[in-house]
C-alpha positions as CSV (number, residue, x, y, z in Angstrom):
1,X,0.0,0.0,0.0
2,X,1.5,3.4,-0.8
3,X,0.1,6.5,1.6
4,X,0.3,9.9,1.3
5,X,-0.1,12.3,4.5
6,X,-1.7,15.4,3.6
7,X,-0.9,17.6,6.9
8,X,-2.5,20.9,7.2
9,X,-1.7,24.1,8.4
10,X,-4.1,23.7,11.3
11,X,-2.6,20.3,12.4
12,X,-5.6,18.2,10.3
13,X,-4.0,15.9,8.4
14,X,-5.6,12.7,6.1
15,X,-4.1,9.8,4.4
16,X,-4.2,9.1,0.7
17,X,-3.7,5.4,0.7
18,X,-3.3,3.7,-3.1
19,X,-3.4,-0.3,-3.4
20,X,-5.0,-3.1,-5.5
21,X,-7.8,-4.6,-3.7
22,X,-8.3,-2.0,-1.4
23,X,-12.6,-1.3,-1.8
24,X,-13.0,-5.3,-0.4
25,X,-10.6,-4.6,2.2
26,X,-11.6,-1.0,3.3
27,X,-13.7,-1.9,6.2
28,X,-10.6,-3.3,7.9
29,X,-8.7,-0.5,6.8
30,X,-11.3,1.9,8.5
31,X,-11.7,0.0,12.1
32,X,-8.3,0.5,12.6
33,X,-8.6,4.3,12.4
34,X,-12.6,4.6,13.4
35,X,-14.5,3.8,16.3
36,X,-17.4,1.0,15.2
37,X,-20.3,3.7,14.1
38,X,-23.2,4.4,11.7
39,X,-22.0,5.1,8.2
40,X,-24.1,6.4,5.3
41,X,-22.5,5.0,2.3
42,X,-23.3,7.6,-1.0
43,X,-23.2,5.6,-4.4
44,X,-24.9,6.6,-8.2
45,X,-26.5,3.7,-10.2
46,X,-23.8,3.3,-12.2
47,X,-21.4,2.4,-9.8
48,X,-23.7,0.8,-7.0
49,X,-24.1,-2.4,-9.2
50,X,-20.6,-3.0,-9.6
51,X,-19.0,-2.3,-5.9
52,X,-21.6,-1.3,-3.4
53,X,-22.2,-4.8,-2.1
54,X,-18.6,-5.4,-1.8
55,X,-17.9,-2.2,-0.2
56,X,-21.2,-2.9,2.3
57,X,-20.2,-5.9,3.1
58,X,-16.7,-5.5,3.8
59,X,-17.7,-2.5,6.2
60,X,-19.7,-4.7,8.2
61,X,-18.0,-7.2,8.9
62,X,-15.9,-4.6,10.2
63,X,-18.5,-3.5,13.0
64,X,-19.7,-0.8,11.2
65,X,-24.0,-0.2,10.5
66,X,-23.7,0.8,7.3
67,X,-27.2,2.8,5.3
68,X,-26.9,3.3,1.5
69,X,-27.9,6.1,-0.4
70,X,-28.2,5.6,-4.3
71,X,-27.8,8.8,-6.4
72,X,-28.9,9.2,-10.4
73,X,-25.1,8.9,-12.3
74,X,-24.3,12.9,-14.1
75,X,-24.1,16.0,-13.5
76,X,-27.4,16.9,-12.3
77,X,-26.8,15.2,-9.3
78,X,-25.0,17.8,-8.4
79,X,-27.9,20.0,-7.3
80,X,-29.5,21.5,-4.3
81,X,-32.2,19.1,-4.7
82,X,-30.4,15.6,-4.8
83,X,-28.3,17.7,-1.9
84,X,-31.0,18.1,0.2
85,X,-32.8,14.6,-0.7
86,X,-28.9,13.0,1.0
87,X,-29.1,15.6,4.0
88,X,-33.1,14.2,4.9
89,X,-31.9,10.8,4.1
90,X,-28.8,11.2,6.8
91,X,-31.4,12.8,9.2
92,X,-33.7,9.5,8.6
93,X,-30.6,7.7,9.6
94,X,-29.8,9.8,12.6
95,X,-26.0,10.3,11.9
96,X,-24.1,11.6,14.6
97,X,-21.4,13.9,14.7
98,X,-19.4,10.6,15.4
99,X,-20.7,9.1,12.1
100,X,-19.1,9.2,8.7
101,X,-20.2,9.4,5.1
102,X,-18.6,7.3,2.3
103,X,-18.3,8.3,-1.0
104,X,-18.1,5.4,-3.3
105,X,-17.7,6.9,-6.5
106,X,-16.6,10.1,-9.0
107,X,-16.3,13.3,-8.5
108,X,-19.6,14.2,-8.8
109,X,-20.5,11.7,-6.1
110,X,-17.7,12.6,-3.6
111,X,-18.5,16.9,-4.6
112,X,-22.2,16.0,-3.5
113,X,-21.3,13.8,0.2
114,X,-18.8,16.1,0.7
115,X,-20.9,19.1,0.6
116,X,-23.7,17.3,3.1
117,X,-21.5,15.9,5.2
118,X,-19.8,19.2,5.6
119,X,-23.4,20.6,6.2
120,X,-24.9,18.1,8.4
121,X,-24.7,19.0,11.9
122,X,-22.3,21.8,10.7
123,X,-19.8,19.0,9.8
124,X,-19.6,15.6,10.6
125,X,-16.6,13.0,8.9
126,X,-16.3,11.5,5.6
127,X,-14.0,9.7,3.4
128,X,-13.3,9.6,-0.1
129,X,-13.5,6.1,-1.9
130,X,-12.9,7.2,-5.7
131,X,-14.1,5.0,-8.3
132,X,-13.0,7.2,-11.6
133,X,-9.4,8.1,-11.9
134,X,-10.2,11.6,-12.6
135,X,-11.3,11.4,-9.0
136,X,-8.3,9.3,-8.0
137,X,-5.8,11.9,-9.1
138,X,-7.7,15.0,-8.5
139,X,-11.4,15.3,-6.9
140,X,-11.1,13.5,-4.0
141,X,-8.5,14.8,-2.6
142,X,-8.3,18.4,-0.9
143,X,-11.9,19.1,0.9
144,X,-13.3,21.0,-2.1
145,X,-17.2,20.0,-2.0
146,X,-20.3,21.5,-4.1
147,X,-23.1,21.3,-6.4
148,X,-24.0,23.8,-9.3
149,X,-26.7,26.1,-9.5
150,X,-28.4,27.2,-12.7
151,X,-26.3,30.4,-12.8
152,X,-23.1,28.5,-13.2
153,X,-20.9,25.3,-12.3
154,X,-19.7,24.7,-8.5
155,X,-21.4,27.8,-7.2
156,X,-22.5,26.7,-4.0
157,X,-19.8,24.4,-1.8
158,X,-17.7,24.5,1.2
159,X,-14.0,23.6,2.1
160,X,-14.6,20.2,4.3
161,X,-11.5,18.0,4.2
162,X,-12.3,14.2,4.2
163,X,-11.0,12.1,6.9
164,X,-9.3,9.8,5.0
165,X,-9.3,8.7,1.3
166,X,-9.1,5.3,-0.4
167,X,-8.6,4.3,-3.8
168,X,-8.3,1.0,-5.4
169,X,-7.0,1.0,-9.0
170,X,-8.6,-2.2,-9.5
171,X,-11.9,-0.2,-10.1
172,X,-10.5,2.0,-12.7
173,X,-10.5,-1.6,-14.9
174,X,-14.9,-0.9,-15.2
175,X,-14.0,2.9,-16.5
176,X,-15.0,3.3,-20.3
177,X,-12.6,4.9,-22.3
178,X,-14.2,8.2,-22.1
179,X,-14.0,8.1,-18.7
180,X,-10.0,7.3,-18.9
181,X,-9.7,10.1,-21.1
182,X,-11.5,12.7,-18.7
183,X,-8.7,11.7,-15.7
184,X,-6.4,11.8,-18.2
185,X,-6.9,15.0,-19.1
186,X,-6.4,15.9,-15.1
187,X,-2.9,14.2,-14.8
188,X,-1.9,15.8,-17.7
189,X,-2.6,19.5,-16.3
190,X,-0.6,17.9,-13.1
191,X,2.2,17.2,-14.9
192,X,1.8,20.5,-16.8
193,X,1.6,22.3,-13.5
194,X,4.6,20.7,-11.6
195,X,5.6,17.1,-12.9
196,X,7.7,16.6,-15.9
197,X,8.0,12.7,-15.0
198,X,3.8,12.3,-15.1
199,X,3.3,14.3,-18.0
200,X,6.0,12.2,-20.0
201,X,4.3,8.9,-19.1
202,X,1.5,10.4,-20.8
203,X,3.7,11.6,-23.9
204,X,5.2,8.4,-24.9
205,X,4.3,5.6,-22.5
206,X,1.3,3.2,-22.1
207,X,-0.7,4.7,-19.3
208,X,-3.1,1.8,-18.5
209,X,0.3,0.3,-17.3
210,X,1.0,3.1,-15.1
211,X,-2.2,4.0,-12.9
212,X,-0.7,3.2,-10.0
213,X,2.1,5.5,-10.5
214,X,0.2,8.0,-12.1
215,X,-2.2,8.2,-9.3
216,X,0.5,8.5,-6.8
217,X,2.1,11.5,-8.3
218,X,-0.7,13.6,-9.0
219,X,-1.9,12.9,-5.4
220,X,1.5,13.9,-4.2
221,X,1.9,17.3,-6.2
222,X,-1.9,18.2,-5.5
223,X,-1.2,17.3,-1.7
224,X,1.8,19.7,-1.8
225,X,-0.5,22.6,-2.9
226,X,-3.4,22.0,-0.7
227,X,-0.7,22.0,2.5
228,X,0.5,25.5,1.4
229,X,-2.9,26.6,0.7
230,X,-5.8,24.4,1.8
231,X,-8.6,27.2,0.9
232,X,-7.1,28.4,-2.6
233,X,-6.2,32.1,-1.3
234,X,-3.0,31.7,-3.3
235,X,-0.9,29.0,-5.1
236,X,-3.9,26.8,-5.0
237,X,-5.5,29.0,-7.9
238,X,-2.8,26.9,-10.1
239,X,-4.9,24.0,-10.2
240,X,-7.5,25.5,-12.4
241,X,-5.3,25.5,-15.5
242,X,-7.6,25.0,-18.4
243,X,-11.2,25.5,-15.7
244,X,-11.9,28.8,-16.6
245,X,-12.6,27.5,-20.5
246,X,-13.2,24.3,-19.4
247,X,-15.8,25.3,-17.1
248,X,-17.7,27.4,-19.2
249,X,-17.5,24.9,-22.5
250,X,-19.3,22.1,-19.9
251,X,-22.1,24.9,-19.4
252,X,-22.5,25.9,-22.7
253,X,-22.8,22.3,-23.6
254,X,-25.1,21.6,-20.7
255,X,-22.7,19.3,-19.8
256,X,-22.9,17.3,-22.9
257,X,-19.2,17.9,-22.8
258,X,-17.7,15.9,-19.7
259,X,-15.5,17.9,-17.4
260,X,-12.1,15.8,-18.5
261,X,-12.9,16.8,-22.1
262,X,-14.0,20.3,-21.5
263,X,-10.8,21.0,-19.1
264,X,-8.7,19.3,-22.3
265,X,-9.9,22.4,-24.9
266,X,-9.1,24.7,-21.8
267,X,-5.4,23.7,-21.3
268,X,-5.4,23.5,-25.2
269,X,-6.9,27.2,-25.6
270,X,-4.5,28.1,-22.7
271,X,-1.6,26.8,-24.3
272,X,-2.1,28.0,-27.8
273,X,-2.8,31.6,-26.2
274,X,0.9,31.3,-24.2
275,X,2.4,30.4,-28.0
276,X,1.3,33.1,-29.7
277,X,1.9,35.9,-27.0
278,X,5.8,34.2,-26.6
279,X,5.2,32.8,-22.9
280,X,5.5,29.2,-24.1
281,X,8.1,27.7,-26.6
282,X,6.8,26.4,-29.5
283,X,8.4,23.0,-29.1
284,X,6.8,23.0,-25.6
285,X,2.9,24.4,-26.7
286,X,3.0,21.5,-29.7
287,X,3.8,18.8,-27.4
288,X,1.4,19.3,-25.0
289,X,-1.1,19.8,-27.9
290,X,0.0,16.5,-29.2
291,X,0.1,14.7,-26.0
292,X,-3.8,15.4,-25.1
293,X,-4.7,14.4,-28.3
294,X,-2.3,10.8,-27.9
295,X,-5.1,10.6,-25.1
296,X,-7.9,10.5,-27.0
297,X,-8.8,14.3,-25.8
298,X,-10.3,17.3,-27.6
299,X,-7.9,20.3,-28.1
300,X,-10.4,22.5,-30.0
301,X,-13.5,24.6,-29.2
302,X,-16.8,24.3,-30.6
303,X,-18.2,27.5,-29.0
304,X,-17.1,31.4,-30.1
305,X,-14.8,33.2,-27.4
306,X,-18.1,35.8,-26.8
307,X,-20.0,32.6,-25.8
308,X,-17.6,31.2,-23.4
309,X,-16.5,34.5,-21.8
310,X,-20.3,35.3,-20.9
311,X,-20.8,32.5,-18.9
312,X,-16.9,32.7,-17.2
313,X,-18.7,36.3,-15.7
314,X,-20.4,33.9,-13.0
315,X,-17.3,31.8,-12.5
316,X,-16.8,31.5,-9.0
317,X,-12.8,32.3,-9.3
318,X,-14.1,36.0,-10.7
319,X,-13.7,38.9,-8.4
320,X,-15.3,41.3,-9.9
321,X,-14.1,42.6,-12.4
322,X,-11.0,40.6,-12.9
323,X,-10.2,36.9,-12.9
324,X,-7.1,35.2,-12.3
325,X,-5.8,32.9,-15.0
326,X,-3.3,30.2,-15.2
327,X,-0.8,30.2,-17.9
328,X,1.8,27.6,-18.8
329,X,5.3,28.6,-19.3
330,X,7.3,25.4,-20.3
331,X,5.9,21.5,-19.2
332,X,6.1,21.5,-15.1
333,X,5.9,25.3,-15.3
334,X,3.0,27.7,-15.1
335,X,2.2,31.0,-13.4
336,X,-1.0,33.1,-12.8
337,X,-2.1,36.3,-14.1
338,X,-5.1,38.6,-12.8
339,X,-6.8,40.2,-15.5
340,X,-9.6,42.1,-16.0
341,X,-13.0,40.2,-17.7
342,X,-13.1,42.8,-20.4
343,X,-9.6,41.0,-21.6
344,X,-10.7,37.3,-21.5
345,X,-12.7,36.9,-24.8
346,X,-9.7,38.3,-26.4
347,X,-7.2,36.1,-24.7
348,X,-9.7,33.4,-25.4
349,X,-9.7,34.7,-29.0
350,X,-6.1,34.0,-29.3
351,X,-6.2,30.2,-27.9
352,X,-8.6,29.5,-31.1
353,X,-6.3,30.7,-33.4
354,X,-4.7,27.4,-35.3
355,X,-8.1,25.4,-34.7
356,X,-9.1,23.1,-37.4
């Protein structure tokens, strides 16, 4: 098993523990850390049919009591109403504030237990059990919970740090090829961010031979970041390289576009916007163009910059008028520059230039 600390400035701290096999073990995993308690496992239906029972079961015969709660799989989960429908159900249960959630699932699962477990009782414990790898190497990790509202993505959450996080590789072997693709797309911005080593496995190696690796280093650069700033006041912002775009291309597609796909054309648009005003080599820009698309991801926009900077007016990294945007400057390098709203559809503008 390899484990991660993520320590925080305010003496929390969490593992991130990575091994084969681990969802039919996690029940022993947890006794050893947790008192026997009530837990209110979260699932969707896509993922309940393939590990919920095995999860269940393997938490009781730990000690714990263990209620389910079965979600619809997609984005509109992610709404006050299914929110609200998971804070009655853990009332029904009558969850203490020595209980825990589960998530068992993506990251719109884990966004949506997160968020109710950090409402319930004005916080009670949860842990992270991601079942995609774009929740593996990103989501799960570093307490950001929420759930859209109509006026934009992600609009209403909370900071609430799980207690613990587990992930078995093993479940990443269900994951459609779409699905790969969409945590791809994650690692690579990782590796774009901070890790030359994770963005070359995606550049010339097999990946589906790596995950365990790949996991592992994205959990430990995102871990980095969250320790120096857990609430995104600073160097946390970095993360969101290709969001902006990405965020606003899921909207305008009413999520038709999934989030690894729409985050893809971001840190394209990003890219090709860094080439043309000199930040970026050219050698650098094309091989991270060329990488995403060796990963099956889309690295051009079908909506006009006018479209997409619209809806970024309502992102929630806007401050008024301005909005902070991350910008690579060579693979493992990128920095972040305010600029005012009026300026994004241009800058956006200049990341479509060289689309087919």
């Amino acid at each position: 098993m390899e484990c991660i600390e993520l320590s925080l400035q305010d003496g929390q701290s969490y593992p991130i523990c990575i091994e084969r096999g681990l969802l039919s073990n996690c029940g022993a995993w947890l006794s050893e850390r947790f008192s026997p308690c009530k837990i209110m496992l979260v699932t969707d239906e896509n993922v309940a049919p393939l590990y919920m029972e095995t999860v269940k079961n393997s938490l009781v015969s730990a000690g714990f009591t263990v209620q389910t709660h079965i979600v619809a799989a997609g984005e509109p989960s992610k709404s006050i109403g299914v929110l609200g429908g998971l804070l009655e159900a853990m009332a029904d249960a009558r969850l203490t504030r020595t209980d825990l959630a589960v998530s068992l699932g993506g990251g719109i699962v884990g966004d949506l237990t997160g968020f109710a477990a950090g409402c319930y009782l004005r916080g009670i414990r949860f842990v992270q059990m991601p079942t995609t790898l774009l929740a593996a190497v990103d989501a799960s990790v570093g307490g950001k919970t929420a759930v859209n509202l109509p006026q934009g993505k992600n609009l209403a959450g909370l900071f609430h740090q799980p207690s613990a996080v587990l992930c078995d590789p093993d479940a990443m072997k269900t994951l459609t090829d779409i699905c790969i693709a969409d945590g791809a797309a994650e690692a690579i911005k990782t590796g774009i961010l901070g890790d030359t080593s994770l963005f070359e496995i995606y550049e010339s190696k097999d990946p589906s031979e790596h995950l365990t690796e790949i996991i592992a280093k994205s959990v430990a650069y995102k871990s980095k970041i969250v320790m120096e700033d857990p609430t995104e006041k600073s160097v946390r912002k970095l993360l969101n390289l290709g969001h902006t775009v990405g965020h606003a291309i899921e909207i305008a597609s009413r999520f038709d576009i999934s989030h690894g796909h729409a985050v893809a054309i971001g840190t394209a648009v990003m890219t090709r916007a860094a080439k043309k005003s000199g930040i970026i080599k050219n050698c650098d820009a094309e091989r991270i163009l060329q990488t995403l698309v060796r990963n099956h991801l889309p690295i051009d926009c079908p909506y006009s910059a006018k479209q997409l900077t619209d809806i970024a007016q309502t992102d929630k990294k806007s401050e008024n008028t301005s909005i902070t945007v991350i910008i690579p400057e060579q693979i493992g390098k990128c920095c972040m520059e305010k600029i005012e709203l009026s300026a994004l559809e241009a800058l956006i503008s200049d990341g479509m230039e060289g689309q087919e």
